[in-house]
N, C-alpha and C positions, 0 to 999 in steps of 0.2 A: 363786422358790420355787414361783409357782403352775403353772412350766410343768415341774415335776418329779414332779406326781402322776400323770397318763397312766403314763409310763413305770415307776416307780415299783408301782405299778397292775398293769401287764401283768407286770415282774418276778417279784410276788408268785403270779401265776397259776403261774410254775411251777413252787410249792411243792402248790400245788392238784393240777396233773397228777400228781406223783410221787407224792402222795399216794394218790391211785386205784391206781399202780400200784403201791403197795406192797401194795394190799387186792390186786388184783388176782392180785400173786403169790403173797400168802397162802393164796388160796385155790385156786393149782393146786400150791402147789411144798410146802406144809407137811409136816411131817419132814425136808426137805432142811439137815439140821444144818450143814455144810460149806462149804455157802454161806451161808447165815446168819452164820456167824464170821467169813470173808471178807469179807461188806460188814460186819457191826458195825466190824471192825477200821477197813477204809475211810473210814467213815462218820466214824469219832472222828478218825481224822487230817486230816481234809480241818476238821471244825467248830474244833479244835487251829490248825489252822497258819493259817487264815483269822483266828481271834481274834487269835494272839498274832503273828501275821508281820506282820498287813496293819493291823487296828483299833488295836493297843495303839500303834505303832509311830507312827501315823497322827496318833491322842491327844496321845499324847508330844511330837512335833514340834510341836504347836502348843498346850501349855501344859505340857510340863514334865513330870518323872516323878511328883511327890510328887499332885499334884490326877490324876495318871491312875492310879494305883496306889488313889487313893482310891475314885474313879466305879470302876474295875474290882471294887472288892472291895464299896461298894452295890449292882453289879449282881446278882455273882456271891450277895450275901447277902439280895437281895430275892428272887430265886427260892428260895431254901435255905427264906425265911419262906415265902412262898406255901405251897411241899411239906410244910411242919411246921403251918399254922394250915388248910390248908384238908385234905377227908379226900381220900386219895392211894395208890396203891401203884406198884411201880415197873412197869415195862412187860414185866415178867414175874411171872408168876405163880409161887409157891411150888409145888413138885414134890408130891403126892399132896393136893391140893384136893377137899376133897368139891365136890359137884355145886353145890350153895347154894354156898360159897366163891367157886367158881368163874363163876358170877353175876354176885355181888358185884366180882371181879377185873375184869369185864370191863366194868363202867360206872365203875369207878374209873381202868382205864388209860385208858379213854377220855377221861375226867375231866383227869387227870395231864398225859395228851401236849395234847387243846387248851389247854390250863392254858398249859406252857412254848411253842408254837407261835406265842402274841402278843410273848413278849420277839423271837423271830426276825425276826418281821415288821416289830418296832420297827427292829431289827439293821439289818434290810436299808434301810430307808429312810435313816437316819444316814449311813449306809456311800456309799448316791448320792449323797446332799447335798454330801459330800468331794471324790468325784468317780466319774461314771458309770460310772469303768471299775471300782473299786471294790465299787460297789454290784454290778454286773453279779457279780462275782468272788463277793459275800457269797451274791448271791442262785441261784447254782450251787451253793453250797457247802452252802447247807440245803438246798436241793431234792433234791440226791444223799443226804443223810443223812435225810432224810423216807424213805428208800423200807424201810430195814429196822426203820424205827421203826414204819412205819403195820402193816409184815407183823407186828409183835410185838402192837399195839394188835388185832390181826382174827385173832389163834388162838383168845382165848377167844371171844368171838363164834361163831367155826367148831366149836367144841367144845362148844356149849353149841346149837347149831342154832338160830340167832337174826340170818339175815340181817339181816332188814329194820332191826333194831335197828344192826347193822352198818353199813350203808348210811347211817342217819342219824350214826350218831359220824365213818364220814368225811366225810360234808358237813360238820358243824361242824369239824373238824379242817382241813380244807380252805380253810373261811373265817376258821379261826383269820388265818390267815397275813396274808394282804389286811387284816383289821381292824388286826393292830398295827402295817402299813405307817403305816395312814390314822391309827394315834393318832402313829407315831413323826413324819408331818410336821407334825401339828398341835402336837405339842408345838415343834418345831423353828419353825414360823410363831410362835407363841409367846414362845421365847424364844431366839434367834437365839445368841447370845452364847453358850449353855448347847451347843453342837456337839459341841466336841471329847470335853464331860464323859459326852455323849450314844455318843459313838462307845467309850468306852472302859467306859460303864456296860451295854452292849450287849455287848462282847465278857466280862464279865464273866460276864453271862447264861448267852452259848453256851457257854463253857468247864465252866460248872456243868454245862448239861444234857451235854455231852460225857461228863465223867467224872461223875454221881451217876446217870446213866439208860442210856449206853451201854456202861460199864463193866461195872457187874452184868448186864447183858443179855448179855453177851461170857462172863460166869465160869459165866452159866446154858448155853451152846453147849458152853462147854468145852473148844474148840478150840484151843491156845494157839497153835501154828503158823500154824492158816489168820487165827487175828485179825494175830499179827504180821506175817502177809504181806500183809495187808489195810494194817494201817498202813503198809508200805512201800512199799505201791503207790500208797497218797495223796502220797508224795514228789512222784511226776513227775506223776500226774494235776494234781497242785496248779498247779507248774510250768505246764503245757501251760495250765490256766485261766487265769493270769496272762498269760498270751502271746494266748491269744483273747481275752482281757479287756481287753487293751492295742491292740489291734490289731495284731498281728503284733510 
């Protein structure tokens, strides 16, 4: 276990990078609607087929459908509480926001995305524990779907003229990720035994944030084609990750 936190560590870093570059392209590309729907769509296929192709399937195998079906559905239903007890909106703002509103939106999605960014990081650490090539595969799979997350968390920020405040929501959002690595191995050093319930209360997670955050982000674009095309272009990207993730 102890020789899986390095790696584990550096994985998480490269949810941090995308991160930046999702602010980053927030702040040259905004209005580009079309691409926006394109990766939303991406983004939800790739966090989809990672949960239910690789994590559930993983669970399964080594305790059985009825205990994975369960960890699946407290994953998926401990983020659902968080969003319901703690204050939250979703990663888009409601269309004619007054200016105060608008504020408000913008510490709340900041709020919202570090909020789900620790189930991921828990995700990914589980997912190594399995096996590296795994985790590698989980930990591509948020880092690609951070990048139109963070550009949706940094429009109100850009609309409301409030770099600096920017800059610090993604550094916490950035170290969101690395923190729920380092709780998912302690909890795993902990309790060993508790993996498989680990790996499938994790994919319960991603699938929540998949469709309760990327979904309405997607109907806000409005694009239905370039999302659907987004989703089918996670087909093969997914593929090709599995195959770099395996070694050839």
């Amino acid at each position: 276990m102890s020789a899986a936190w390095l790696p584990v560590l550096l994985l998480s870093l490269l949810s941090a990078l995308t991160t930046w570059l999702g602010v980053m392209l927030a702040l040259r590309l905004r209005g580009h609607d079309r691409a926006i729907a394109l990766g939303i769509g991406f983004s939800t296929g790739i966090m989809l087929l990672i949960a239910l192709l690789e994590l559930v399937p993983a669970s399964t195998g080594r305790m059985g459908v009825a205990p994975t079906l369960l960890s699946f559905a407290l994953g998926a239903g401990l983020v659902w509480t968080l969003h319901r007890v703690v204050p939250h909106t979703h990663l888009v703002a409601e269309p004619g926001m007054a200016q105060s509103g608008l504020v408000k939106a913008a510490y709340l999605v900041a709020f919202g995305l570090i909020l789900h960014d620790v189930p991921e990081g828990f995700a990914m650490a589980n997912a190594y524990i399995a096996t590296p090539e795994l985790g590698l595969l989980v930990a591509l799979a948020i880092a690609l779907h951070n990048v139109p997350e963070e550009f949706a968390m940094a429009l109100p920020f850009i609309l409301i003229r409030r770099p600096r405040l920017l800059y610090r929501a993604a550094l916490l959002s950035a170290l969101a990720e690395p923190l729920g690595a380092i709780l998912g191995l302690a909890a795993l050093g902990l309790t060993p035994g508790l993996h498989a319930h680990f790996m499938a209360f994790a994919a319960g997670a991603m699938v929540f944030v998949a469709l309760h955050e990327l979904l309405p982000m997607a109907r806000h674009y409005g694009n239905r084609r370039l999302f659907a095309a987004g989703l089918a272009l996670s087909l093969p990207v997914y593929a090709l990750l599995g195959t770099l993730a395996g070694g050839g």
